[in-house]
C-alpha positions in Angstrom: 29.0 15.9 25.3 26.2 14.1 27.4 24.5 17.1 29.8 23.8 15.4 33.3 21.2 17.3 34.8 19.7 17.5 38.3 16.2 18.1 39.2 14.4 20.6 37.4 17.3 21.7 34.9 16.5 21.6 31.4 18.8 21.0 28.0 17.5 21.4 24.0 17.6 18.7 21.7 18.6 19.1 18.3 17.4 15.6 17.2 14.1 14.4 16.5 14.5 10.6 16.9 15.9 9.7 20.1 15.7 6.9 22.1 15.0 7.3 26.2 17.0 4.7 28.0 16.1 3.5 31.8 18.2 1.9 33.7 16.5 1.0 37.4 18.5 -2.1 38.6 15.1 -4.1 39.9 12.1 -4.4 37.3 10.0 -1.3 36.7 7.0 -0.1 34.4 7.2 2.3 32.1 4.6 4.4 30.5 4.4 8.2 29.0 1.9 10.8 28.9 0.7 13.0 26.2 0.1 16.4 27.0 -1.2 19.7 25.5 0.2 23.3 26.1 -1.2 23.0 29.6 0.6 19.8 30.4 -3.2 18.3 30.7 -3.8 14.7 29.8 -7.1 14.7 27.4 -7.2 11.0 27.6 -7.0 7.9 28.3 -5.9 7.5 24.4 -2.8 10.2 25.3 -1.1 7.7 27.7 1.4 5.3 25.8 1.8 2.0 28.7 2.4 -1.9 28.4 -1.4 -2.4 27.7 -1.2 -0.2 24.7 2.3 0.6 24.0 2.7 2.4 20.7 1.4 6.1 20.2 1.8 8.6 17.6 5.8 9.0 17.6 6.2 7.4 21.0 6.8 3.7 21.5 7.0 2.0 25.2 8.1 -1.7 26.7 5.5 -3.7 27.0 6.4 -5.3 30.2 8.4 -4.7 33.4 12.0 -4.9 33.2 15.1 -3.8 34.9 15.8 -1.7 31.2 14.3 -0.3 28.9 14.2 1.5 25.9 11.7 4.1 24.4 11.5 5.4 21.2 10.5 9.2 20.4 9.8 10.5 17.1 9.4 14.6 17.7 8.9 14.9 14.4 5.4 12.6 14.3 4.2 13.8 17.5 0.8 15.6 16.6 0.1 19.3 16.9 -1.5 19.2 19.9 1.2 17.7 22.0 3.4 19.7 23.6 4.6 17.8 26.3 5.8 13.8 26.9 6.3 12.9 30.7 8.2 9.4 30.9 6.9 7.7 33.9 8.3 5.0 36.2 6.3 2.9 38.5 7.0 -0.3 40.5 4.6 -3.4 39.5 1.8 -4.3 42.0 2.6 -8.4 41.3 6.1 -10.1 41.3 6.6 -9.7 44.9 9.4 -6.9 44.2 10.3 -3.4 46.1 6.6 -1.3 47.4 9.2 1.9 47.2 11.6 3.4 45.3 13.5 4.3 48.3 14.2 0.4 48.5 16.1 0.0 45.5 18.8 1.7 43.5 18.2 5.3 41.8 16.8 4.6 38.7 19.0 6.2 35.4 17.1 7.9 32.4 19.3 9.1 29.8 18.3 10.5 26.5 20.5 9.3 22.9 20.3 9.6 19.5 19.8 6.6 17.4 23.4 5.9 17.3 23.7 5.7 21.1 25.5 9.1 21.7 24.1 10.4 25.1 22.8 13.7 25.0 21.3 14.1 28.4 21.4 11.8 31.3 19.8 12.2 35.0 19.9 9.9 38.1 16.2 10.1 40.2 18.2 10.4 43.7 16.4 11.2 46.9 13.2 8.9 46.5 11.8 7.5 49.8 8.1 6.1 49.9 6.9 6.7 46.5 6.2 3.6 44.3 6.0 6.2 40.8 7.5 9.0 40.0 7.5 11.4 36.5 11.1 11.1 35.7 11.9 13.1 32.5 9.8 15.9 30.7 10.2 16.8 26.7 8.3 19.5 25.7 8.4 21.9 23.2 8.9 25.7 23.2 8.3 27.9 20.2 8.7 25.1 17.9 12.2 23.8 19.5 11.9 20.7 22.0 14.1 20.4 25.5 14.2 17.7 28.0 13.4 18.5 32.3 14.6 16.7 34.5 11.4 16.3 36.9 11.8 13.1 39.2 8.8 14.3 41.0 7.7 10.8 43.0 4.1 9.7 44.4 3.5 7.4 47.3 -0.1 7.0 45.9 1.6 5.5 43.0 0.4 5.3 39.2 -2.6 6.8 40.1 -2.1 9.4 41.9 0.5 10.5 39.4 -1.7 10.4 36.8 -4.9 12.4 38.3 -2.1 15.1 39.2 -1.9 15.5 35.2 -5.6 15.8 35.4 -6.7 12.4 33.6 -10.2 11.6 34.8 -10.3 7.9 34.4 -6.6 7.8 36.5 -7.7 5.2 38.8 -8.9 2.7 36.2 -6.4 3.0 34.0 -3.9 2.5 37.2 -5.6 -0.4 37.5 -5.4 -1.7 33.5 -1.8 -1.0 33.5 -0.6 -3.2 36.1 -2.8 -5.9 35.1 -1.5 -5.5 31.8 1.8 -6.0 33.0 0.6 -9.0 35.7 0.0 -10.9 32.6 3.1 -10.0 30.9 5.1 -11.0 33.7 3.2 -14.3 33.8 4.2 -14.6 29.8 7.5 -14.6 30.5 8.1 -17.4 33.1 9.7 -20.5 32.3 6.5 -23.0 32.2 3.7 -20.5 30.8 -0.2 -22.2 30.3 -0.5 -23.7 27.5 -2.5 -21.7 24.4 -6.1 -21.9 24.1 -8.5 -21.0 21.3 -9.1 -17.6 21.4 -6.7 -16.2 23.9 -3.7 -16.9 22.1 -4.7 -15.9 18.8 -5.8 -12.0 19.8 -1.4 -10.6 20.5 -2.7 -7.7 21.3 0.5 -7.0 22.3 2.3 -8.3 19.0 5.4 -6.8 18.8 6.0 -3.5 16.6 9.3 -3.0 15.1 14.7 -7.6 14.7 16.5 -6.6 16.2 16.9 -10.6 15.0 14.7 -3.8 14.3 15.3 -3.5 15.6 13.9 -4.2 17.7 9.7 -6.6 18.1 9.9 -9.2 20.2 12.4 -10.1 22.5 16.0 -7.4 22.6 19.1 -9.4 21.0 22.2 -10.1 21.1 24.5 -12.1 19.6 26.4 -14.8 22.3 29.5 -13.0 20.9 28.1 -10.3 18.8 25.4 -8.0 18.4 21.9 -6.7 18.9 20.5 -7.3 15.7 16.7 -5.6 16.5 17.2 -1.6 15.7 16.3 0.8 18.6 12.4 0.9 17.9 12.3 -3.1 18.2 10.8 -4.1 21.7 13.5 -4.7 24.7 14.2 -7.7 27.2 11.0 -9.6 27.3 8.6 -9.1 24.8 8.5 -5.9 24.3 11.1 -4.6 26.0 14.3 -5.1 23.2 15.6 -8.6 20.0 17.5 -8.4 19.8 17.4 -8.4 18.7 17.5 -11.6 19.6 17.1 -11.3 16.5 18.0 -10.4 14.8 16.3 -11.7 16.5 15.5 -13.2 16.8 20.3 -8.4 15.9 17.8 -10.6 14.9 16.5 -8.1 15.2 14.7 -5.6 16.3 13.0 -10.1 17.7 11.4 -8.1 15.2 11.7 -4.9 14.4 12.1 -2.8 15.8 11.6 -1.6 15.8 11.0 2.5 16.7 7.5 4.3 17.6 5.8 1.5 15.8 5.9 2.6 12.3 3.0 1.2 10.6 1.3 1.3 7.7 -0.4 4.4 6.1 -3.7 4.7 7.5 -7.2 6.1 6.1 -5.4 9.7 7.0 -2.2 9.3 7.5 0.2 12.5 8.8 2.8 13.6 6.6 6.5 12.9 7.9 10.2 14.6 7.5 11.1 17.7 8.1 8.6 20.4 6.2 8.6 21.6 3.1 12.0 19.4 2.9 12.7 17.1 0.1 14.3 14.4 2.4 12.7 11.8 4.4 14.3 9.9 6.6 11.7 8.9 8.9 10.0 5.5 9.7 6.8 5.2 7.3 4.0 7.4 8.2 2.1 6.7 11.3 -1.4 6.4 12.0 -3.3 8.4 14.3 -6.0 6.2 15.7 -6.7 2.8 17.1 -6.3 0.1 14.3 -9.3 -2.4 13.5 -9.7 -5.2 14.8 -7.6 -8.6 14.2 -10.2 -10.8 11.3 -11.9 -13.5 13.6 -10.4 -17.0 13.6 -13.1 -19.6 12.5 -14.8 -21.8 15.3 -12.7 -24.3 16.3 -14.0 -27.7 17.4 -14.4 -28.7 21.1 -11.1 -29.5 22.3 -9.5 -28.4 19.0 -6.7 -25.8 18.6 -7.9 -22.4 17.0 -8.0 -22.6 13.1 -4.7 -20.5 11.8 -5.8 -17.6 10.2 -3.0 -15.4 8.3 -3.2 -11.7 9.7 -5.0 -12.3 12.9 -3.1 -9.9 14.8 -3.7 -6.3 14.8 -2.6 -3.4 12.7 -3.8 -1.0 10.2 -2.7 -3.2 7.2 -2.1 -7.2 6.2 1.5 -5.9 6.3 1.2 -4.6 9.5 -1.1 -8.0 11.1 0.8 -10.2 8.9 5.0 -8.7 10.5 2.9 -8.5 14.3 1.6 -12.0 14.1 5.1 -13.1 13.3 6.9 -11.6 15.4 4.1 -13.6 18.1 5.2 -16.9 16.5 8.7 -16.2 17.5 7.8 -15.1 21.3 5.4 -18.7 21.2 8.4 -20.1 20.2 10.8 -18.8 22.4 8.5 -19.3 25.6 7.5 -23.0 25.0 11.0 -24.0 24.5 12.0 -22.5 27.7 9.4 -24.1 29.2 10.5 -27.7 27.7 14.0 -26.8 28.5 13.7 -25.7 32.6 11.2 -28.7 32.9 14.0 -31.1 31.2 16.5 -29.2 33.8 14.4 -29.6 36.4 13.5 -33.4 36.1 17.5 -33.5 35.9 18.7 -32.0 39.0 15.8 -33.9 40.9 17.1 -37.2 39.4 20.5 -36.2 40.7 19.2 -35.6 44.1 17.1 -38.6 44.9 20.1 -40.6 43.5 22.6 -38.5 46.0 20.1 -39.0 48.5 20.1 -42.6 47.6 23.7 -42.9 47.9 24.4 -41.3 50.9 22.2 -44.1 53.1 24.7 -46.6 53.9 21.4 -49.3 54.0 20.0 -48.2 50.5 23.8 -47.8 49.0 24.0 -51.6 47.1 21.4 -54.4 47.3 17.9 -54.5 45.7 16.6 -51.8 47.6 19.3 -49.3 45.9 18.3 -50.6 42.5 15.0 -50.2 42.9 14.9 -46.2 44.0 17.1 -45.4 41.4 14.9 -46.9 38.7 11.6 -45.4 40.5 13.9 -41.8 40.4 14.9 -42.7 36.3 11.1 -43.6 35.7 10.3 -40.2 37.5 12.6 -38.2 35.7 11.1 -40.4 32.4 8.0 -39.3 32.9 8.6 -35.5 33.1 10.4 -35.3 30.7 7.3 -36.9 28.4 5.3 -34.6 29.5 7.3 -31.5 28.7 7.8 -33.1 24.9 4.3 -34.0 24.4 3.7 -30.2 25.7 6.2 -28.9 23.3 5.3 -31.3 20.4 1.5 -29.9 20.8 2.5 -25.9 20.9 5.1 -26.9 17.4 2.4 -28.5 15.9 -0.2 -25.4 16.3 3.2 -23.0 15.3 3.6 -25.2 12.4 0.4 -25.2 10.9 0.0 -21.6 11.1 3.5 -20.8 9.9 1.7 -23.4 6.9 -0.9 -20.3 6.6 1.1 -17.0 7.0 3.7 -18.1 4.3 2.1 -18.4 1.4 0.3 -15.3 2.5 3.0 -13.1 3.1 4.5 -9.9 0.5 7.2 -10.0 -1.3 9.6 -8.2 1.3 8.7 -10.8 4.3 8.7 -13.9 1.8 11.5 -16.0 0.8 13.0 -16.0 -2.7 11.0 -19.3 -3.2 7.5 -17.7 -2.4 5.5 -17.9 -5.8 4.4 -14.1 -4.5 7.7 -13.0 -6.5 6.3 -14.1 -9.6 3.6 -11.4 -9.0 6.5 -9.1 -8.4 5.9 -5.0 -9.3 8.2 -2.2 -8.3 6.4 -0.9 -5.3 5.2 2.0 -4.8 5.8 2.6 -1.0 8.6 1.4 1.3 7.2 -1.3 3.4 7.6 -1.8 7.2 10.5 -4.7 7.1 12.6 -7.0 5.4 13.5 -10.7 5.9 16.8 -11.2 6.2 16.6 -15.0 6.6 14.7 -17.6 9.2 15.2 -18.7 12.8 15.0 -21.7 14.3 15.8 -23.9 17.7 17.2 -27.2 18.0 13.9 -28.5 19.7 11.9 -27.4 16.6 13.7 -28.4 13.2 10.0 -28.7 11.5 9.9 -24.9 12.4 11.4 -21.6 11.2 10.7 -18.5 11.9 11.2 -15.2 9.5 13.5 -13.1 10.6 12.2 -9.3 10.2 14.3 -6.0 10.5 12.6 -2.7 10.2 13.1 -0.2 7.8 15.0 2.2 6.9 17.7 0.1 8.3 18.8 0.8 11.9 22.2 -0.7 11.4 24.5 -2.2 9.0 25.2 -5.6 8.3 28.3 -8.0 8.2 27.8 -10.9 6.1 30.6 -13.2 7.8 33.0 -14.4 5.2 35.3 -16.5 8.1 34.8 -20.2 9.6 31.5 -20.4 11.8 31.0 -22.3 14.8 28.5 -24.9 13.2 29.9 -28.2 12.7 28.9 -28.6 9.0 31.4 -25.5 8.1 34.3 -27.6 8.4 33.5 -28.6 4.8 33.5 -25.6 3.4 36.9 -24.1 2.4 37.9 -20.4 2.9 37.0 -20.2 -1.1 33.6 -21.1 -1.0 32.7 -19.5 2.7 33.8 -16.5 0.6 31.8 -17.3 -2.5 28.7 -18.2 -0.3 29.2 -14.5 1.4 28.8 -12.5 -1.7 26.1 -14.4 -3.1 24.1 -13.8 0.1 25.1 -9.9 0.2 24.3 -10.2 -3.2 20.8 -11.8 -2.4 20.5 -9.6 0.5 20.9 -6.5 -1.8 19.1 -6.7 -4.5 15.6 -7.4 -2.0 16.6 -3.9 -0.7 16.4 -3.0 -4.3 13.1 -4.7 -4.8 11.4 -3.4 -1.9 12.0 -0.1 -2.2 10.3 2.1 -4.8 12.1 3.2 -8.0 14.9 5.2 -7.5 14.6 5.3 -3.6 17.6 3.3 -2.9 20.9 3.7 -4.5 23.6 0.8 -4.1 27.6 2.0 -4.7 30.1 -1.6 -4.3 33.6 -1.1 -3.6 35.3 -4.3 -4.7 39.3 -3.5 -4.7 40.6 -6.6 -6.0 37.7 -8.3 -8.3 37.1 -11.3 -6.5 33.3 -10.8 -6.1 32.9 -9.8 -9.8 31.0 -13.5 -10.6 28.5 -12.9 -7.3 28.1 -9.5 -8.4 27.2 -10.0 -12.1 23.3 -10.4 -12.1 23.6 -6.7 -10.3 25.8 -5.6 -12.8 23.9 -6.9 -15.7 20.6 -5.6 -14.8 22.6 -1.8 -14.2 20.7 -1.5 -11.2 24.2 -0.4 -9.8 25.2 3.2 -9.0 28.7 2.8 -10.8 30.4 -0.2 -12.0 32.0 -1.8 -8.9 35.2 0.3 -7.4 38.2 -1.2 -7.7 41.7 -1.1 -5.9 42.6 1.5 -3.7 41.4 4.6 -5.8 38.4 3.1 -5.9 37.6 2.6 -2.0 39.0 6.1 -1.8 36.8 7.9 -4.2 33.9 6.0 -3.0 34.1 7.0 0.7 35.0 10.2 -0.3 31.3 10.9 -2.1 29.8 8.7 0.7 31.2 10.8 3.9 31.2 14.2 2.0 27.5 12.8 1.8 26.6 12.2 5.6 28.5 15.6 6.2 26.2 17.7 4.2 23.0 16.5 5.3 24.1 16.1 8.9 24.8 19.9 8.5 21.7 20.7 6.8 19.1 19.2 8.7 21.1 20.7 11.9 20.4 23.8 10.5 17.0 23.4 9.8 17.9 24.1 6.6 16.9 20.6 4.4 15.5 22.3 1.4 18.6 24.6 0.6 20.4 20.9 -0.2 21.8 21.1 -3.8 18.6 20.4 -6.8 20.4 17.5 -8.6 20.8 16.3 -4.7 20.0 12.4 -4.7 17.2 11.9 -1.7 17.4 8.1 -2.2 18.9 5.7 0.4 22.3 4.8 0.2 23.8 1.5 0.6 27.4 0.9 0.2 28.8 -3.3 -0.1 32.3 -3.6 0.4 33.8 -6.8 -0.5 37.1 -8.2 0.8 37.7 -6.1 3.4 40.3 -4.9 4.4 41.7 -5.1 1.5 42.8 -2.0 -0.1 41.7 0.1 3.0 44.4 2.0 4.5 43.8 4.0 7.9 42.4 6.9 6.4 39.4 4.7 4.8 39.3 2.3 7.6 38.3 5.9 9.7 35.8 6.5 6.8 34.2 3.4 6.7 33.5 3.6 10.6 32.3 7.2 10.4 29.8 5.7 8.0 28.5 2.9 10.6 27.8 5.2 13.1 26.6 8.0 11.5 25.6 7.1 8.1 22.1 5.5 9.0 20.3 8.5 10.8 21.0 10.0 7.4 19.9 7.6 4.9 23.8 6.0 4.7 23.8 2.0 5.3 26.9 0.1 5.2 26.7 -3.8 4.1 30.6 -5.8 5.1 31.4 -8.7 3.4 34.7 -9.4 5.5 36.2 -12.0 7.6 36.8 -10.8 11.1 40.3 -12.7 11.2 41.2 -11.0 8.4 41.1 -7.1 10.2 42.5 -8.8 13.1 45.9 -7.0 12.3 44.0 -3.4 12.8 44.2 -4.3 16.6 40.9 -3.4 18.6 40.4 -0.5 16.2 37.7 -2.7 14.1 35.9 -4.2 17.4 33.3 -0.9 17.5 32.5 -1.1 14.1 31.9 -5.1 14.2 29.7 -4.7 17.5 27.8 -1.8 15.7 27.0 -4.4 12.6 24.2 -6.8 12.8 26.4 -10.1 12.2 24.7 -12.8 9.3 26.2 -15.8 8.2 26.1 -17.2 4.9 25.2 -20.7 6.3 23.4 -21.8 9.7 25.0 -20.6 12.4 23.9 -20.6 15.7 25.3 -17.0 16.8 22.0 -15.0 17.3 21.6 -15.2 21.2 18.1 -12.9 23.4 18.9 -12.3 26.8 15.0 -12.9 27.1 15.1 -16.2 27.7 18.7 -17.1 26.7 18.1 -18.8 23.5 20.8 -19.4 20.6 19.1 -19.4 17.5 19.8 -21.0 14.4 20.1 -17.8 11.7 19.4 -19.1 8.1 20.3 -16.6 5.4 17.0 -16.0 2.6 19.0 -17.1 -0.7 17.7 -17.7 -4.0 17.2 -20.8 -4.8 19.9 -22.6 -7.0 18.9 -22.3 -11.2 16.2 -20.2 -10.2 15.5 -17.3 -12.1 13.9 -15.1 -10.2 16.7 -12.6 -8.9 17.3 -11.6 -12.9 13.7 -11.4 -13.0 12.8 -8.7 -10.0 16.1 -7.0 -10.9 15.0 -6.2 -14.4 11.3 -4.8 -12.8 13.5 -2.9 -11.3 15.6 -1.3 -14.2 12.9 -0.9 -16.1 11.0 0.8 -13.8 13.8 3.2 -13.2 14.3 3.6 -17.3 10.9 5.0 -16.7 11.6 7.2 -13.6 14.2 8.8 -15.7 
């Protein structure tokens, strides 16, 4: 039951990954404070804002926006901290509110990663002020509780921030909103067009789809969902894909995508609960600023930048290599808007100095009429040009460096055809993300971009076995759309099981009546299987029944804070459970299950992967609509359902399958067998 407190009234938290949703109704910053026992600032390296959004278990927006969504990690927060202020300001540029008394109250509410509200709190009774420290975590003999402060300052950011006794308050002020002056000018429709060096920095490169999480731009589906997980940036870069994208639900964009997980650094923190023997936390966070982004070569006067693979920043080539691409999509996404409003615009002018044309009687018929309407066509001509040769010159820089980071990317952001996989070894750590297939735009068909989620996964997937909306599905018969569903849930599985070390990610099918048994077989054969697939009704039953007792137990133990009193022979892997031909041989009892296990099921290590036609569960009524909202919806063939409310794009999903007669998919999946063989 959510608490809705008023000012000053505190609640405990019992979970340590939460997300902090604002809700403000006009565009706002958001940044948060570090503090120690004292509630003192030490730093300008304490203060997590759009300018330098990610902190040790703290991840902000990187822009202004109406909403937004912060990710906390208690559990990586360092030693020292003992308190996280979330603050709200109003943005110097835009020409928006100068007071919060001007505009709506804002709404912070607290949830868990599944959305559940645990606290909420409306900042009434603002006048003058222009910032105000809305929420306060902090932690009190070892147990964390949420205030609710909405104390306000007319002096703005940086008054607020000397008050929590940072020194360097006014310049940091100062940084912020410029920081978020230029990410305000990154997101209108016609942005400048990229230079050498200022484009190739992404400082700012997103960290966790949504197409996770999540990165890049928050997603949604045009019908569906959000494919970017909680941590994955939202709204405008860096505020939530997502997801699109995926993405673009994709995803998380990138990502995610949570406090940025990144790679392990030179001393990385330990995660999970201690002393307990399961983990399910992002990967291990660093603790200090990442190097550098390597140095693009001299480019020639007038020349684009050289692509260089990596060049954004992050402790790792993993970490560069998922940021830089999650920047390709944002490139992507903001020089086709600016193609499409200047094709728009030189439209509705053309239609105006035509009306305009028409409505003078003397103009109306005759030469004269002829000739303004041609001048009005040769205008609208011209712009038009001009925004393709723009957009043809930013796809021809995003296609050459796509030509660089493919070849150089790892196994679990390359596609099956990558000659990386030939190189394939069982890893020995979980890696940031997973590609889930490529995005693309109808103004860009030389160009796709990976699609990313972060893991652990945020959210299930559906793997759409019913009639898309693309044109070209109308050859394909219910058979084969069903056919090309498993295979990609086959493909999409067994890279889980590549990317993960050995015996870190356990896969259970329930397949009641045997149609997927030929998709399934290269799983099967290579026993990389938990069981042999479940079949009929007894199957799906005993299969649910493990799964849920499952999320029960550790739900209860980690409540308790009791993780290392779980059974010995316990299995601490990651779960994911495929169900084919649903709903068949679900009755209402499973059908309950099987939701129980979306929602809950990933904060515990539980993923679920659908293989299902919606049509078919149409006959459970609404019943099924939560659970398909809750899954991150992928087609087996393009499809043109993943939507970001960023800049209203519907992008072209393409699912990563293996390539036909290729051998590869036996290949990893024996790596993988063998290297559990030796595990055991």
């Amino acid at each position: 039951m959510t608490a809705e407190l008023v000012r000053g009234q505190n609640h405990p938290l019992s979970q340590a990954h939460l997300e902090i949703r604002v809700s403000a109704g006009t565009p706002v910053v958001v940044a948060a404070t570090l503090g120690d026992d004292g509630g003192t600032v030490r730093g300008v390296e304490w203060v997590a804002h759009p300018g330098t959004p990610t902190l040790p278990g703290l991840e902000v927006s990187r822009q202004a926006a109406a909403d937004h969504r912060l990710a906390v990690d208690l559990d990586a927060m360092p030693e020292s901290v003992h308190r996280v202020h979330v603050l709200l300001s109003l943005p110097q540029a835009g020409g928006g509110p100068v007071r919060f008394g001007a505009v709506a109250a804002p709404f912070v509410a607290v949830t868990g990663l599944d959305g559940s509200e645990v606290a909420s709190y409306t900042l009434t009774g603002l006048g003058s002020e222009t910032a105000v420290v809305a929420l306060e975590l902090y932690r009190r003999q070892g147990a964390w509780k949420v205030r609710a402060v909405g104390q306000g300052y007319a002096g703005g950011l940086a008054e607020l921030l000397t008050d929590q006794g940072l020194p360097q308050a006014q310049q940091l002020a100062s940084g912020i909103h410029e920081a978020v002056a230029q990410g305000l000018a990154r997101s209108v429709q016609a942005p400048p067009p990229r230079t050498a060096d200022g484009d190739r920095s992404r400082q700012t490169a997103a960290s966790a789809l949504g197409p996770d999480q999540s990165g890049p731009a928050s997603y949604g589906t045009q019908d569906h969902q959000n494919p970017a997980g909680p941590y994955a940036p939202q709204g405008a870069p860096g505020s939530p894909p997502v997801p699109p994208v995926a993405v673009p639900g994709a995803g998380q964009p990138p990502g995610p995508a949570p406090a940025d997980p990144s790679a392990p650094g030179p001393t990385p923190p330990p995660t999970g609960p201690a002393g307990g023997p399961i983990d399910y936390s992002h990967p291990r966070r660093a603790t200090s600023a990442p190097p550098p982004p390597p140095a693009a070569p001299p480019a020639a006067p007038g020349q684009p930048a050289q692509p260089v693979a990596g060049d954004a920043t992050g402790w790792s080539m993993e970490e560069r290599l998922y940021n830089q691409i999650w920047g390709m999509f944002e490139d992507l996404a903001r020089t086709t808007a600016a193609y499409r409003s200047a094709v728009d615009f030189a439209e509705s002018r053309l239609e105006k100095e035509i009306d305009q044309v028409l409505s003078d009687p003397r103009s109306r018929i005759g030469g004269q009429g002829d000739a303004a309407r041609e001048a009005a066509l040769a205008r609208q001509t011209q712009l038009v040009d001009q925004a393709r040769q723009a957009l043809d010159r930013d796809l021809a820089q995003l296609v050459a460096e796509a030509d660089v980071v493919e070849p150089a990317l790892p196994p679990a952001f390359a596609g099956w055809d990558n000659p990386v996989w030939h190189a394939y070894r069982v890893p020995m750590e979980i890696p940031m993300a997973l590609r889930i297939g490529d995005l693309g735009l109808p103004e860009s068909d030389r160009l796709r971009i990976p699609l990313l989620v972060r893991l652990p996964l945020e959210r299930g997937l559906w793997i759409d076995s019913g009639r898309t909306a693309m044109a070209d599905d109308v050859f394909v018969d219910t058979h084969e759309r069903r056919r090309l569903a498993m295979e990609s849930a086959v493909a999409h599985t067994a890279r889980l099981l590549a990317v993960y070390p050995a015996d870190e990610f356990t896969v259970h099918v329930v397949d009641p009546a045997g149609s997927g048994t030929q998709a399934l077989a290269p799983l099967v054969r290579a026993g990389v299987l938990a069981a042999p697939p479940a079949r009929g009704a007894a199957g799906v039953a005993d299969v649910l029944g493990r799964l849920t007792q499952r999320v029960d137990l550790v739900q209860m133990a980690l409540r308790g804070g009791v993780a290392d009193s779980l059974p010995p022979d316990f299995d601490t892997a990651q779960q994911l459970l495929v169900v084919n031909d649903f709903p068949h041989g679900f009755d209402d009892r499973a059908v309950t299950q099987l939701r129980y296990l979306a929602d809950e099921g990933p904060a515990v290590g539980v993923h679920l992967m659908m293989v299902a036609d919606r049509e078919d569960a149409a006959g459970y009524g609404p019943l099924l609509d939560p659970l398909w909202r809750s899954l991150l919806r992928l087609t087996p063939v393009p499809d043109d359902h993943l939507a970001d409310p960023w800049v209203g794009h519907a992008w072209t999903y393409e699912p990563a399958l293996v390539p036909p007669d290729s051998g590869v998919l036996d290949m990893v999946l024996r790596q993988v067998a063998a290297a559990r063989t030796k595990r055991s």
